[in-house]
PDB file of N, CA, C and O in Angstrom:
ATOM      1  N   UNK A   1       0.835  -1.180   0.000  1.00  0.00           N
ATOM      2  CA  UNK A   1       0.000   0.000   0.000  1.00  0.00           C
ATOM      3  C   UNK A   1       0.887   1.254   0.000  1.00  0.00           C
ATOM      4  O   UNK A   1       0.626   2.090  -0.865  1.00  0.00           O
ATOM      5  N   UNK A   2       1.959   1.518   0.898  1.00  0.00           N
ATOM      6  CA  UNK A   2       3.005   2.074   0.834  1.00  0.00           C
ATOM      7  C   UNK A   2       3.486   2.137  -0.071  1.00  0.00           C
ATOM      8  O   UNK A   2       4.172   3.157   0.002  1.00  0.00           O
ATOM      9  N   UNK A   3       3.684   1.476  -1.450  1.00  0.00           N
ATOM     10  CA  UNK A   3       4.207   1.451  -2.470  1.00  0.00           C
ATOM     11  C   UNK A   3       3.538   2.166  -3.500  1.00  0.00           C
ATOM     12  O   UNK A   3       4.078   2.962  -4.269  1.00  0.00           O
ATOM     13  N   UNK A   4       2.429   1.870  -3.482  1.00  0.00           N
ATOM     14  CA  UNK A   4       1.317   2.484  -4.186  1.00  0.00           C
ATOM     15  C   UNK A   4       1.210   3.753  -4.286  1.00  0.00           C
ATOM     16  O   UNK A   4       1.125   4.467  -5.285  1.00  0.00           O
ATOM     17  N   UNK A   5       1.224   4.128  -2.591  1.00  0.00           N
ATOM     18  CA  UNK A   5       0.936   5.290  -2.479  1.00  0.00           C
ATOM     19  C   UNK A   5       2.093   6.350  -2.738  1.00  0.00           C
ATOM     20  O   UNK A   5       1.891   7.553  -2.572  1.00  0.00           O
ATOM     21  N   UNK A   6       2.969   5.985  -3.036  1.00  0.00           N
ATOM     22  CA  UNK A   6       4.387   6.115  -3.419  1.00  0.00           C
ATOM     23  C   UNK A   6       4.666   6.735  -4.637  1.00  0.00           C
ATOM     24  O   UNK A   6       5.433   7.688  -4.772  1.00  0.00           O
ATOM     25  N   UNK A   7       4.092   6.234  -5.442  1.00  0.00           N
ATOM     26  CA  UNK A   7       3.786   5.886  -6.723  1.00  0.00           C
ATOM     27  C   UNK A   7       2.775   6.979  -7.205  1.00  0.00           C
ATOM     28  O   UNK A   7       3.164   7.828  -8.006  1.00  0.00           O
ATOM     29  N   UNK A   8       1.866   6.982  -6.876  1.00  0.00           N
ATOM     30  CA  UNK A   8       0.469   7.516  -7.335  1.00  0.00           C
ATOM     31  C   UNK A   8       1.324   9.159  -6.615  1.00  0.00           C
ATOM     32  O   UNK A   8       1.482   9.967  -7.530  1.00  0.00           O
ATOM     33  N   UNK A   9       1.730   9.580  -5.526  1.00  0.00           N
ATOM     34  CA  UNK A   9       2.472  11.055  -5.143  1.00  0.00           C
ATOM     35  C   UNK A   9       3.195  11.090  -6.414  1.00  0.00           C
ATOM     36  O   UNK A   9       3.031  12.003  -7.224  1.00  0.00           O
ATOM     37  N   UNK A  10       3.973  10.133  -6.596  1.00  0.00           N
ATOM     38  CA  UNK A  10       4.984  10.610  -8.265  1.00  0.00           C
ATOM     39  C   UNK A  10       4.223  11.198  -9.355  1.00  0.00           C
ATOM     40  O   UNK A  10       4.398  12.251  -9.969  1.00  0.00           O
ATOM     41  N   UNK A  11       3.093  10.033  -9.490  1.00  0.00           N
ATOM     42  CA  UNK A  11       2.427  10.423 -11.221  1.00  0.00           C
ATOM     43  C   UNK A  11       2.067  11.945 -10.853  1.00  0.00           C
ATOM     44  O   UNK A  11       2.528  12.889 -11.494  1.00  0.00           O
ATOM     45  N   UNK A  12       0.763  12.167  -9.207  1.00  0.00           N
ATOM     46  CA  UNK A  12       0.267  13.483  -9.180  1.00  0.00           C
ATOM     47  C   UNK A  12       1.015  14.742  -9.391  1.00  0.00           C
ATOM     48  O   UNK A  12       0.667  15.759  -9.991  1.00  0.00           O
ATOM     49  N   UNK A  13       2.532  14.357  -8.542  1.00  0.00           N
ATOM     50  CA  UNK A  13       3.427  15.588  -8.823  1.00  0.00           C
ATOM     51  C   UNK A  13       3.835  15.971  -9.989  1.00  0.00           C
ATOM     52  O   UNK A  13       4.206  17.131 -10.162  1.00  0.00           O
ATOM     53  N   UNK A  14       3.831  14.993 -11.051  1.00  0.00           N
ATOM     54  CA  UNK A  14       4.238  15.278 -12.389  1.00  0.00           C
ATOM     55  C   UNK A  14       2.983  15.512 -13.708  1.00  0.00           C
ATOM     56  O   UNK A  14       3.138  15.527 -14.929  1.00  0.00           O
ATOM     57  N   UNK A  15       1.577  15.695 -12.764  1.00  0.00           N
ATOM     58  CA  UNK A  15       0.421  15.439 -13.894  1.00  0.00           C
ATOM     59  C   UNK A  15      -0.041  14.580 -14.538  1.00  0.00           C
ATOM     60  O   UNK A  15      -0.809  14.714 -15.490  1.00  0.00           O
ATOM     61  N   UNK A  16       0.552  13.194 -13.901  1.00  0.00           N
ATOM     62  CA  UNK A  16       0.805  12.069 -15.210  1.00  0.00           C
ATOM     63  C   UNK A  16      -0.521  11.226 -14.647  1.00  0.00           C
ATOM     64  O   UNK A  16      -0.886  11.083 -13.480  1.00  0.00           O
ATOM     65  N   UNK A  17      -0.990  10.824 -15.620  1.00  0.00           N
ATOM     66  CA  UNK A  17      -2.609   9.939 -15.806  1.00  0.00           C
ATOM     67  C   UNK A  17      -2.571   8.977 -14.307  1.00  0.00           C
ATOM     68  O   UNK A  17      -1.565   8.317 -14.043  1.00  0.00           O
ATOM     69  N   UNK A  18      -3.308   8.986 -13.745  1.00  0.00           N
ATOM     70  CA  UNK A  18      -4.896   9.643 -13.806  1.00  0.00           C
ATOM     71  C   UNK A  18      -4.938  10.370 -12.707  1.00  0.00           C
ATOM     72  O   UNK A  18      -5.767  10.343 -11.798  1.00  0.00           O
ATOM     73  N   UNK A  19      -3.969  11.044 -12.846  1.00  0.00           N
ATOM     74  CA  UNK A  19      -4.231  12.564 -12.090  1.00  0.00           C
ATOM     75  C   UNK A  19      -3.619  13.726 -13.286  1.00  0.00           C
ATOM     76  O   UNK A  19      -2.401  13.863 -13.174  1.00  0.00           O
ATOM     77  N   UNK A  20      -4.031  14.282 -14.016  1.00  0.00           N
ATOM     78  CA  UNK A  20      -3.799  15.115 -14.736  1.00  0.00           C
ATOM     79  C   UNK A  20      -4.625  16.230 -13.869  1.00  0.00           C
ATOM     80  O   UNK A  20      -5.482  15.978 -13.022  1.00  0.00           O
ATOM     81  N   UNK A  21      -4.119  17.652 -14.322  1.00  0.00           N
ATOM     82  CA  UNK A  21      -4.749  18.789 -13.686  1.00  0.00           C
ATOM     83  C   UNK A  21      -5.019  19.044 -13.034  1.00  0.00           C
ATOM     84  O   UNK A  21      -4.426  18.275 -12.278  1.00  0.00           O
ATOM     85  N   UNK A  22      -5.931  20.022 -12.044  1.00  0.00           N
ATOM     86  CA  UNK A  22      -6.683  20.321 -11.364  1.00  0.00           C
ATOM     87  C   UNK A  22      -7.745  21.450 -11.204  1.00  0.00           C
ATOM     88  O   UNK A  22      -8.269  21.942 -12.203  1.00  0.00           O
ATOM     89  N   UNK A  23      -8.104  21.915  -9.768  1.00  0.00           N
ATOM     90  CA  UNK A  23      -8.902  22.411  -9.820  1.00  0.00           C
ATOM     91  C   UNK A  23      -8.723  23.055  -8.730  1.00  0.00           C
ATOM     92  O   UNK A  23      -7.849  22.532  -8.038  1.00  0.00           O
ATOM     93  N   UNK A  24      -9.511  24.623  -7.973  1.00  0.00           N
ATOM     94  CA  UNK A  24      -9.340  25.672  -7.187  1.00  0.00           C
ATOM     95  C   UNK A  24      -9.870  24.746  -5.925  1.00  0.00           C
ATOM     96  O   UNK A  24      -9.210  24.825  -4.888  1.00  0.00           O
ATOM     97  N   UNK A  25     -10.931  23.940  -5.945  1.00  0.00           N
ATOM     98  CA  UNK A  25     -11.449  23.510  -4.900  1.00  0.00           C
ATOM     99  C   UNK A  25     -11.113  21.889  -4.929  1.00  0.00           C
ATOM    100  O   UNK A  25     -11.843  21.064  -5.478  1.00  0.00           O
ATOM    101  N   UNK A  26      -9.720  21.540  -4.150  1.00  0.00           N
ATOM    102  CA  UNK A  26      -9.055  20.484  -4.262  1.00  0.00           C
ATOM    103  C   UNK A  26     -10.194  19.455  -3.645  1.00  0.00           C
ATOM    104  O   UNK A  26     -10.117  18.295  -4.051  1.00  0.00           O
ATOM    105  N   UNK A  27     -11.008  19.698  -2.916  1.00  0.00           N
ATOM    106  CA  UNK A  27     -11.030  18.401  -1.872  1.00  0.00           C
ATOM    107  C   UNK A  27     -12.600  18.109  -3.107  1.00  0.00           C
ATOM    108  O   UNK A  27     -12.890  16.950  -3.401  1.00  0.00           O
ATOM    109  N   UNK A  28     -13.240  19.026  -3.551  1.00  0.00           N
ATOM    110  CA  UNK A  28     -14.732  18.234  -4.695  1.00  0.00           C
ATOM    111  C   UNK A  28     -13.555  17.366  -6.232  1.00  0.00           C
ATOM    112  O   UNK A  28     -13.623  16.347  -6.919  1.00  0.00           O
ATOM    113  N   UNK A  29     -12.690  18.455  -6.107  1.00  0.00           N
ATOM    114  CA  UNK A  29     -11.194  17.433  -7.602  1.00  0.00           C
ATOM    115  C   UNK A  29     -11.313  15.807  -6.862  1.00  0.00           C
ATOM    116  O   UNK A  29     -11.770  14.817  -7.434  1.00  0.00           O
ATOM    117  N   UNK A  30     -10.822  15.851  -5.580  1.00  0.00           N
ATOM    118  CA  UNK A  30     -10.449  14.485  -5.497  1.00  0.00           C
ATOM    119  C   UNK A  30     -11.623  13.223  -5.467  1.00  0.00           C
ATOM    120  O   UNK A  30     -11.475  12.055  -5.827  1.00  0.00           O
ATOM    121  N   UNK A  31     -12.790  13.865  -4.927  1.00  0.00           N
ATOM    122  CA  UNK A  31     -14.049  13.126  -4.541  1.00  0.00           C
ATOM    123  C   UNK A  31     -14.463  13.125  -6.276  1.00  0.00           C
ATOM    124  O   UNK A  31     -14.818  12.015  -6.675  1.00  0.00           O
ATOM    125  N   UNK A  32     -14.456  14.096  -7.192  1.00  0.00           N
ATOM    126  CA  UNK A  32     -14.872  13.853  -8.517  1.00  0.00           C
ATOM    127  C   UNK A  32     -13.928  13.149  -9.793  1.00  0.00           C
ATOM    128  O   UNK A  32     -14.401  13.119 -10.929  1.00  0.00           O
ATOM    129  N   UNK A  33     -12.588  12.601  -9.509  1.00  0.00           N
ATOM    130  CA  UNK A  33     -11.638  12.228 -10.009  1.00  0.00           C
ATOM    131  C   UNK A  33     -12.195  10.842 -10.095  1.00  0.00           C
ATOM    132  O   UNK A  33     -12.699  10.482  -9.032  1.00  0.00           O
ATOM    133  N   UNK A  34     -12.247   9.935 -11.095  1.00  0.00           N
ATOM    134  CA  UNK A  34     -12.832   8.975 -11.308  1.00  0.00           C
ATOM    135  C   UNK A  34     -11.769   7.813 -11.696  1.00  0.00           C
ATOM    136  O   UNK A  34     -11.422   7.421 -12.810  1.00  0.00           O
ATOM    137  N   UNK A  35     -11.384   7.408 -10.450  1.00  0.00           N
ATOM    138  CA  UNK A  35     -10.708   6.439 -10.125  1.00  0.00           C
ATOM    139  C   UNK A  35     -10.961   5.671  -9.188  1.00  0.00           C
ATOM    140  O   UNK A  35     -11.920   6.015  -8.497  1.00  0.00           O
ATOM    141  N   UNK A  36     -10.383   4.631  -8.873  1.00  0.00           N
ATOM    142  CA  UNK A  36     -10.638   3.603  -7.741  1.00  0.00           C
ATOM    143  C   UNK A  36      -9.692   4.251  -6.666  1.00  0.00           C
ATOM    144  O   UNK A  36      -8.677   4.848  -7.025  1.00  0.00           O
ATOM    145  N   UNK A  37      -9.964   4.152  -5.619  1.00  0.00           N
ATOM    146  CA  UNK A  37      -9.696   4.364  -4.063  1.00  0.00           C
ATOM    147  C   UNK A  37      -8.524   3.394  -3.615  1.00  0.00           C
ATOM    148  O   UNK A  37      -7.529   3.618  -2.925  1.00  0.00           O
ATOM    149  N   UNK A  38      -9.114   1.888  -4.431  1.00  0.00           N
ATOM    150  CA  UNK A  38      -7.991   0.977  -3.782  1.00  0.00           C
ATOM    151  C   UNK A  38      -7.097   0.825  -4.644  1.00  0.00           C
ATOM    152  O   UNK A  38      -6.088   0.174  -4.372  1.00  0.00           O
ATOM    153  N   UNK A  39      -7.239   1.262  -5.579  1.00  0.00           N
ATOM    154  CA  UNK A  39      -6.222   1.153  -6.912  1.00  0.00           C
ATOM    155  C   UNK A  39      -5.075   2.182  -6.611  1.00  0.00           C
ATOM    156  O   UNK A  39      -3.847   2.101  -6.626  1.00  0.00           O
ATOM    157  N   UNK A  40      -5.929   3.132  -6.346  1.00  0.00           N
ATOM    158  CA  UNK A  40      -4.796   4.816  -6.429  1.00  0.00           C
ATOM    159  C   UNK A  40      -5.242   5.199  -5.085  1.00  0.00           C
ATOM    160  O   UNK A  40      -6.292   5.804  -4.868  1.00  0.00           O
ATOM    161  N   UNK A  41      -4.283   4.769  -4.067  1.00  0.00           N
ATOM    162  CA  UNK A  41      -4.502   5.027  -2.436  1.00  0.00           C
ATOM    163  C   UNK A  41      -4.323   7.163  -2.343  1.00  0.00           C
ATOM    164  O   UNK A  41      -4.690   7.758  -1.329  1.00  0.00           O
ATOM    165  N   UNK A  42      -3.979   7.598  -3.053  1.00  0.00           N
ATOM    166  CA  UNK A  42      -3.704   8.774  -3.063  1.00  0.00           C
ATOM    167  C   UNK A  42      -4.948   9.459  -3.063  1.00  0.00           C
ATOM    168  O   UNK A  42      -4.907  10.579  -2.555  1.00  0.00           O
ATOM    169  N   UNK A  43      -5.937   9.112  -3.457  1.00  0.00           N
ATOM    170  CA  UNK A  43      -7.444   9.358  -3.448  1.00  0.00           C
ATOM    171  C   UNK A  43      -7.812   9.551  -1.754  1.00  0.00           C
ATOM    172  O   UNK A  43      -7.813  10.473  -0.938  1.00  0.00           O
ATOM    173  N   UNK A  44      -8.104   8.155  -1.774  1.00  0.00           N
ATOM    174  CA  UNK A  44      -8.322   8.308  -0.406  1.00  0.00           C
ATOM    175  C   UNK A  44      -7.526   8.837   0.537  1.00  0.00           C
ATOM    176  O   UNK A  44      -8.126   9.067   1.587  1.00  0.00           O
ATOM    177  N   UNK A  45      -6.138   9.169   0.530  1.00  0.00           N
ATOM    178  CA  UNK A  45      -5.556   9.756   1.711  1.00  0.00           C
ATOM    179  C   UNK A  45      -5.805  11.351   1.484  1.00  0.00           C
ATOM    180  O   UNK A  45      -5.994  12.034   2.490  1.00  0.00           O
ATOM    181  N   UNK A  46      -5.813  12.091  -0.054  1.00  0.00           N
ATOM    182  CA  UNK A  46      -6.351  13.153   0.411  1.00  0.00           C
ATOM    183  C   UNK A  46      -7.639  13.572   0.374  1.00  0.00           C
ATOM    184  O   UNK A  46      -7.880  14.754   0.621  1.00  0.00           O
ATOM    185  N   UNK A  47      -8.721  12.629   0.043  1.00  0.00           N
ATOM    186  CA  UNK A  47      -9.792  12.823   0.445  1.00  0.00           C
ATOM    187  C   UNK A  47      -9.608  13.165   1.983  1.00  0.00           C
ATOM    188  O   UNK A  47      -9.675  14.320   2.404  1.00  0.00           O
ATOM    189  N   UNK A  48      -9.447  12.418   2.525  1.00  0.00           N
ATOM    190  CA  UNK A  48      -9.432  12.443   4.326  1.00  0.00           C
ATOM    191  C   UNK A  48      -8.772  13.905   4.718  1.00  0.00           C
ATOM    192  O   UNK A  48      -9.404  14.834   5.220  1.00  0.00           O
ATOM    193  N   UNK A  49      -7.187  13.915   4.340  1.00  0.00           N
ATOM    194  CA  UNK A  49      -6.273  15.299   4.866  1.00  0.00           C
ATOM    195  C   UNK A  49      -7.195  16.524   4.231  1.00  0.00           C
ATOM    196  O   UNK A  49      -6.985  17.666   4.640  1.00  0.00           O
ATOM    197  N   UNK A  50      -7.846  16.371   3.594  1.00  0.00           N
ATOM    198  CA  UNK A  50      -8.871  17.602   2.746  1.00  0.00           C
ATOM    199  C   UNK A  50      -9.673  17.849   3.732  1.00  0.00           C
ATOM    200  O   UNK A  50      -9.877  18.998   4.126  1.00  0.00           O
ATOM    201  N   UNK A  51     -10.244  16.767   4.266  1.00  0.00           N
ATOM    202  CA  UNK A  51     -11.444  16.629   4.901  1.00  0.00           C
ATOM    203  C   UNK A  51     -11.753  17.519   6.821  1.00  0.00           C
ATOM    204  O   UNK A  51     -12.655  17.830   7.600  1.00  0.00           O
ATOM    205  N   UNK A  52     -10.166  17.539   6.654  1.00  0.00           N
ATOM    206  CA  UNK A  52     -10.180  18.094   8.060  1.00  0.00           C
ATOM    207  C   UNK A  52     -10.310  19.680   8.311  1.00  0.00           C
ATOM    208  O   UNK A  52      -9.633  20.495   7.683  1.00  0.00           O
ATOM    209  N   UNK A  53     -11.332  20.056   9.380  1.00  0.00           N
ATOM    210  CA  UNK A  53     -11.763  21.485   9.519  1.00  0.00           C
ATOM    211  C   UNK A  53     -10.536  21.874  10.175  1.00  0.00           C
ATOM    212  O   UNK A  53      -9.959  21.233  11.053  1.00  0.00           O
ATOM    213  N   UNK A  54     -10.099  23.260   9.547  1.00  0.00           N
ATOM    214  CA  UNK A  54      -8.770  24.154  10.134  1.00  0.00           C
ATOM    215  C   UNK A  54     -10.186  24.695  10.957  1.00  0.00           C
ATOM    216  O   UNK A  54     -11.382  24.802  10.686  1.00  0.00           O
ATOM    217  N   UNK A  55      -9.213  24.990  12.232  1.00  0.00           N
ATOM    218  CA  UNK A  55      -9.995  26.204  13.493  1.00  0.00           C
ATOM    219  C   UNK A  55      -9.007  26.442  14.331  1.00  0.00           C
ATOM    220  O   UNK A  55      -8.096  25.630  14.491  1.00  0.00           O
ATOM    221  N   UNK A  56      -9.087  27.764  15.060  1.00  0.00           N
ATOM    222  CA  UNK A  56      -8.430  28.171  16.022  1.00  0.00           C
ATOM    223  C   UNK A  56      -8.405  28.340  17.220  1.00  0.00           C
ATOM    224  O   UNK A  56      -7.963  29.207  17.974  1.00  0.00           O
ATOM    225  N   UNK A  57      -9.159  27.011  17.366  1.00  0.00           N
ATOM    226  CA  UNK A  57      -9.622  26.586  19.101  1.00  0.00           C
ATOM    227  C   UNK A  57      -8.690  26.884  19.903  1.00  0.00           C
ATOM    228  O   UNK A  57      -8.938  27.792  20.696  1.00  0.00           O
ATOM    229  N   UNK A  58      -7.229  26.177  19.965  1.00  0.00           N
ATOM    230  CA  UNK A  58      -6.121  26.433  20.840  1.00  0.00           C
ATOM    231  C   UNK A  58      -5.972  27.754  20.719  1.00  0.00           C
ATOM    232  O   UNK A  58      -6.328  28.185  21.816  1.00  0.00           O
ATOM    233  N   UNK A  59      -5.678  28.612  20.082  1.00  0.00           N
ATOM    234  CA  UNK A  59      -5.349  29.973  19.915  1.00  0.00           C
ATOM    235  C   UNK A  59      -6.388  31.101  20.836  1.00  0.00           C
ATOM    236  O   UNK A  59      -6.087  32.042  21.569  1.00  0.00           O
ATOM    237  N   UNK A  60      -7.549  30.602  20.477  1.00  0.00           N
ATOM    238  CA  UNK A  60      -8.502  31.135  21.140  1.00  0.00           C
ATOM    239  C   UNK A  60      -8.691  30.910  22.624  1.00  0.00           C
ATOM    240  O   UNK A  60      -9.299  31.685  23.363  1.00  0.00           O
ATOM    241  N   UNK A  61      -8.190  29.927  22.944  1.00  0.00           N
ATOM    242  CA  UNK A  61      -8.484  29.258  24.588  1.00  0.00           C
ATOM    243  C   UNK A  61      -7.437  30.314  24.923  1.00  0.00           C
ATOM    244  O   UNK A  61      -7.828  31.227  25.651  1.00  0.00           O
ATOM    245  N   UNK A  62      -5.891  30.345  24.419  1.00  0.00           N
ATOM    246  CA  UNK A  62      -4.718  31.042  25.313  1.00  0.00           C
ATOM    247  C   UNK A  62      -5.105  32.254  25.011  1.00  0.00           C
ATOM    248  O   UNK A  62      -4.597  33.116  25.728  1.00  0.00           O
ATOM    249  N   UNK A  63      -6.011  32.721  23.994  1.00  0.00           N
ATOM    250  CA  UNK A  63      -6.329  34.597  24.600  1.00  0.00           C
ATOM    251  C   UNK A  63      -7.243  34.697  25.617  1.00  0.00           C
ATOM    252  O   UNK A  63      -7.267  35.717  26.305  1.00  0.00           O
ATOM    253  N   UNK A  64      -8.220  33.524  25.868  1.00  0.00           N
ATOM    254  CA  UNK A  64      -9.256  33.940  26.526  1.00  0.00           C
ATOM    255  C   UNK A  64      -8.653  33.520  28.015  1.00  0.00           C
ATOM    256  O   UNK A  64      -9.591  33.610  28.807  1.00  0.00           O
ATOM    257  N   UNK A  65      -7.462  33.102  28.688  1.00  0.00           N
ATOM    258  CA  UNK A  65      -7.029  32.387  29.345  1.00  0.00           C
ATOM    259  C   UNK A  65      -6.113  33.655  29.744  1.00  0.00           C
ATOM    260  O   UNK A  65      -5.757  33.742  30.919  1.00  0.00           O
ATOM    261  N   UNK A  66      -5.795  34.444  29.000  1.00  0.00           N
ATOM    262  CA  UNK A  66      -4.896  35.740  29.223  1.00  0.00           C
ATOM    263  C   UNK A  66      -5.813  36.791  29.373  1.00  0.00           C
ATOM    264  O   UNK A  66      -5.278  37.899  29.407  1.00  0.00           O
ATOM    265  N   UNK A  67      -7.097  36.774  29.476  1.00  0.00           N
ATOM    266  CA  UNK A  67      -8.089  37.267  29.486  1.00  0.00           C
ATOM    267  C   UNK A  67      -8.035  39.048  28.586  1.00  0.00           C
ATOM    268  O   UNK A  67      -8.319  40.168  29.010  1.00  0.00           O
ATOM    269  N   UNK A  68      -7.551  38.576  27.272  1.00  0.00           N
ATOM    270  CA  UNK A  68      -7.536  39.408  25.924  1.00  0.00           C
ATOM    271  C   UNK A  68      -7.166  40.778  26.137  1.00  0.00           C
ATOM    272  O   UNK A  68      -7.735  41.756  25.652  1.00  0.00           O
ATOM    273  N   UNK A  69      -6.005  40.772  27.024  1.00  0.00           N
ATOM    274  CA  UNK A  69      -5.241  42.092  27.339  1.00  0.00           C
ATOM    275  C   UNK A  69      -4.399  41.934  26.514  1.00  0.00           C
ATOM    276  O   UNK A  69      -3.860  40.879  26.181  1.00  0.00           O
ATOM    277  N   UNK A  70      -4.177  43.305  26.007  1.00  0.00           N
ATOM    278  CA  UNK A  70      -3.340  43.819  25.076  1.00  0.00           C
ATOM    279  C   UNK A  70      -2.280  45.108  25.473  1.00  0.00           C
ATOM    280  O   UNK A  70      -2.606  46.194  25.952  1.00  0.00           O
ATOM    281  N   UNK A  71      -1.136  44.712  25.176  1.00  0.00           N
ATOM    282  CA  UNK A  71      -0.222  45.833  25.611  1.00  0.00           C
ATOM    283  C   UNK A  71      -0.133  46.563  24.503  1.00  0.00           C
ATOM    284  O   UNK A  71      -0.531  46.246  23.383  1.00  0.00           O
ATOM    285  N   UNK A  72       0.663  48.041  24.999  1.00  0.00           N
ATOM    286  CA  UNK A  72       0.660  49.203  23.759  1.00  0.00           C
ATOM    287  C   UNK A  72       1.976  48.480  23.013  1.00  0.00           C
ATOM    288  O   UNK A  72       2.435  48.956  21.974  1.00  0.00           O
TER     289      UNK A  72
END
């Protein structure tokens, strides 16, 4: 699987079939890319890393924890 996935990072980095091109909104490219999942593990791993919500929970806890004082 490791190998695969190995493999399939090469072709994507270079454009080479069946990942040619793309698109502005990576994570609907990968879910609409019409390939097999178990064939081309690269699918599914960035389906998933796509899939994850960025937020600034931690960031937000240590201002509110410093209770959002600001020096000049």
């Amino acid at each position: 699987m490791a190998s695969k996935l190995s493999d399939n990072l090469q072709a994507y980095n270079q454009s080479l079939t069946p990942f040619p091109g793309g698109q502005a909104d990576s994570l609907s490219w990968w879910k609409n890319l019409p390939i097999n999942s178990k064939i081309h593990p690269l699918k599914a791993f960035s389906k998933t890393i796509l899939s994850i919500v960025g937020h600034a929970g931690e960031v937000e806890r240590t201002f509110f924890d410093l209770g959002t004082t600001q020096s000049a």
